[in-house]
C-alpha distance (Angstrom), angle and dihedral (degrees) to the residues before:
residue distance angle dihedral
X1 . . .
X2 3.91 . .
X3 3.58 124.5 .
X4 3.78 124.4 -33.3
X5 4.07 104.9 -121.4
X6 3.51 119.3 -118.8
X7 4.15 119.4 -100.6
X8 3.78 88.9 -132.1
X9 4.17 82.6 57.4
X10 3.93 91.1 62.1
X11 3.93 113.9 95.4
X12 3.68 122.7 -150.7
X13 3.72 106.4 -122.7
X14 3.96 93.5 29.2
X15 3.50 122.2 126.9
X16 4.17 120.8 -120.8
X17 3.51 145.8 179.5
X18 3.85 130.4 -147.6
X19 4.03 162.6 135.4
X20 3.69 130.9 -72.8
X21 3.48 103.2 -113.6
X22 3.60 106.2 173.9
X23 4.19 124.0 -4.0
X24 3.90 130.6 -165.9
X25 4.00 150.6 114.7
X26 3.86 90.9 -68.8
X27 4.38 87.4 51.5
X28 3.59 157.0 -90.8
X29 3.65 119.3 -56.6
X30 4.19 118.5 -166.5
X31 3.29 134.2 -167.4
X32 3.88 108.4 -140.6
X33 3.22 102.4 173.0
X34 4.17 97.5 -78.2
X35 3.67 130.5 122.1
X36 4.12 80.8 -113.7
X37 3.19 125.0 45.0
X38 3.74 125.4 -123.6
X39 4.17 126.6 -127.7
X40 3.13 118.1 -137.4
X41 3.47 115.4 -142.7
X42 4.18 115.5 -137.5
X43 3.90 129.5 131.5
X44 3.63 121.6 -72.5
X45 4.01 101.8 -112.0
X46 3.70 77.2 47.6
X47 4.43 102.2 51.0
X48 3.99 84.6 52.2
X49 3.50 97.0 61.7
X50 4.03 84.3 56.8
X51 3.80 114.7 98.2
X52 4.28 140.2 -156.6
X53 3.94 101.9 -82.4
X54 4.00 98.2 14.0
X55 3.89 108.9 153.3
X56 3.65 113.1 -134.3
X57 3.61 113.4 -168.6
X58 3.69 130.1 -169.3
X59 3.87 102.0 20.8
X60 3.89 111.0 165.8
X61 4.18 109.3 -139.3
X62 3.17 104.2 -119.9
X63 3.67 103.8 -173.1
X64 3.91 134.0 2.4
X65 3.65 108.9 -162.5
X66 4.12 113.7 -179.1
X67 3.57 102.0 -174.0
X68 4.23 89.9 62.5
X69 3.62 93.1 28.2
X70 3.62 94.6 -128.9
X71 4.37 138.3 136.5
X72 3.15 115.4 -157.4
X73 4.26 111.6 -158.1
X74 3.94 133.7 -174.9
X75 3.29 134.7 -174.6
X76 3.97 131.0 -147.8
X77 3.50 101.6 -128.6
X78 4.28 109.5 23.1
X79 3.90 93.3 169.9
X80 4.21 88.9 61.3
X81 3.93 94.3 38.4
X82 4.23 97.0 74.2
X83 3.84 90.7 46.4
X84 3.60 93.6 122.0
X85 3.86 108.7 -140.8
């Protein structure tokens, strides 16, 4: 593992990849690659189908907001991004 980027390094409107961290009816959380993790935001029926270790690629940060220290991420199409391969 190399160096956890800094919040202040993620971008609204950029585009990242990352790991299922934690999954349940309150959301997804994903590691990608910051010192927080980011939750990505997708209906609740939806977040349960989400498991431990998932990749999720090509989430869109939403919001950065410093002052909470929290990313929040979606992704166009949630029902095809737990299809494991």
């Amino acid at each position: 593992g190399g160096q956890k980027r800094a919040i202040e390094d993620i971008r609204e409107g950029s585009l990242v990849d990352g790991r299922v961290r934690n999954a349940g009816p309150f959301g997804v959380w994903v590691d990608i690659g910051c010192v927080k993790d980011a939750r990505l935001d997708v209906p609740r029926n939806i977040a349960q189908q989400f498991r431990h270790g998932d990749e999720v690629v090509g989430m869109l940060v939403e919001k950065v907001d410093l002052e909470k220290g929290w990313i929040a991420v979606s992704i166009e199409e949630p029902e095809l991004a737990y299809a494991s391969t």
